[in-house]
C-alpha positions in Angstrom: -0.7 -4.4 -5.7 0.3 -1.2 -6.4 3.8 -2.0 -7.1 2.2 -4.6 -9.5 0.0 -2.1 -11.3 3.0 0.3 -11.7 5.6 -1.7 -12.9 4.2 -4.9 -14.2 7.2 -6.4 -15.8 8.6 -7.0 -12.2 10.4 -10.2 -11.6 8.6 -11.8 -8.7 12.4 -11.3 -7.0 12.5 -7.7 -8.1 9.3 -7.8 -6.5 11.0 -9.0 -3.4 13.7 -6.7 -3.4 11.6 -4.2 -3.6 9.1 -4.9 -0.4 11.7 -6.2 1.5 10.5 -9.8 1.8 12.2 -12.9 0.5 11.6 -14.3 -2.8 9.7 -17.3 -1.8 7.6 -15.4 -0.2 6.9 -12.9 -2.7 6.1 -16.0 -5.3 4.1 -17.4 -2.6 2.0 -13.8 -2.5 2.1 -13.1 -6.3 0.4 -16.7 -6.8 -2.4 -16.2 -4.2 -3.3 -12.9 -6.0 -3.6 -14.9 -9.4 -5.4 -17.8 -7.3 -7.8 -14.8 -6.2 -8.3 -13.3 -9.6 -6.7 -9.9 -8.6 -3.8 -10.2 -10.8 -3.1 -12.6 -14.3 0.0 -13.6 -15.1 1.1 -13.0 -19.5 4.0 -13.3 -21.5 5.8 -10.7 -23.1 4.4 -10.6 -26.5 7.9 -9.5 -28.3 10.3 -10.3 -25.6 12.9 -12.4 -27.0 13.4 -14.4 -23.1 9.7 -16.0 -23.5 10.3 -16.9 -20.1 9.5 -13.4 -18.7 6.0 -13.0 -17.6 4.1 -9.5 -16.6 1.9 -9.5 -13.8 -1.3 -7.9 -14.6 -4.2 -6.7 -12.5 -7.3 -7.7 -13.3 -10.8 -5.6 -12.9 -10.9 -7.0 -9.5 -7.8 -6.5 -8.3 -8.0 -2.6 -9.4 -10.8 -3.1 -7.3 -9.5 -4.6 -4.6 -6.6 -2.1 -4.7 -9.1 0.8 -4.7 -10.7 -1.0 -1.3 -7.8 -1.6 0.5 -6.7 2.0 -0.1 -9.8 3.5 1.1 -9.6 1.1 4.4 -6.3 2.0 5.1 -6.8 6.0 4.5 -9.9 5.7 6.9 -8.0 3.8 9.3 -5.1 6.4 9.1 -7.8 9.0 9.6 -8.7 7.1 12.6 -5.2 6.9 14.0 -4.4 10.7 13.3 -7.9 11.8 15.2 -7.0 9.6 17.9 -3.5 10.8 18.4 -4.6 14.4 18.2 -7.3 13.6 20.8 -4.8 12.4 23.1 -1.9 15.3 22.8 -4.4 17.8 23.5 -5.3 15.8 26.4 -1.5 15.6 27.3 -0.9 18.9 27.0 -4.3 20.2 29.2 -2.5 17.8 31.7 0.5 19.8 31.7 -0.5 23.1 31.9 0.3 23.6 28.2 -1.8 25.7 26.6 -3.2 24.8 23.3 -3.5 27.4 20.8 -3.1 25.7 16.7 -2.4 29.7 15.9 0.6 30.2 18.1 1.9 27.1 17.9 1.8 27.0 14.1 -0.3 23.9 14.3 -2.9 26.0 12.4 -4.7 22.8 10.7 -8.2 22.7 11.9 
């Protein structure tokens, strides 16, 4: 969504080419985000190819966006804790002394 909300003039293949994914499947996701109301599809008011679309989010899918971004830094969070929990473990384990100052790990 936020390559949507950033470039909404993106072909649903430059869509593809962009995430990686193929462009079936980046139709099939661009149609269940207008199915969902997150994003609306619209013409190009003065675009001489009447064929070209932008794809548009909605309140909802700002919404959504906003969400998912929250979920995902908390999850992150989550991860990072985790992951510092466990090489300070690693390195009690080893005999490594764990000082953030001397180490330059000064992040607390």
């Amino acid at each position: 969504m936020r390559l949507i909300n950033g470039n909404p003039e993106l072909s649903s293949r430059q869509v593809a080419d962009q995430v990686g994914i193929s462009n079936g499947s980046a139709y099939y996701v661009l149609t269940a985000l207008v199915e969902k109301g997150f994003v609306k599809l619209e013409n190009f008011k003065n675009n001489p190819r009447k064929g070209q679309y932008a794809y548009l989010l909605t309140p909802k899918g700002v919404r959504e966006k906003s969400l998912l971004t929250h979920r995902f830094i908390e999850r992150k969070r989550q991860e990072y804790d985790d992951l510092r929990a466990e090489i300070e473990l690693l390195e009690r384990e080893a005999g490594l002394a764990y000082d953030p100052v001397i180490k330059g790990r000064d992040d607390t």
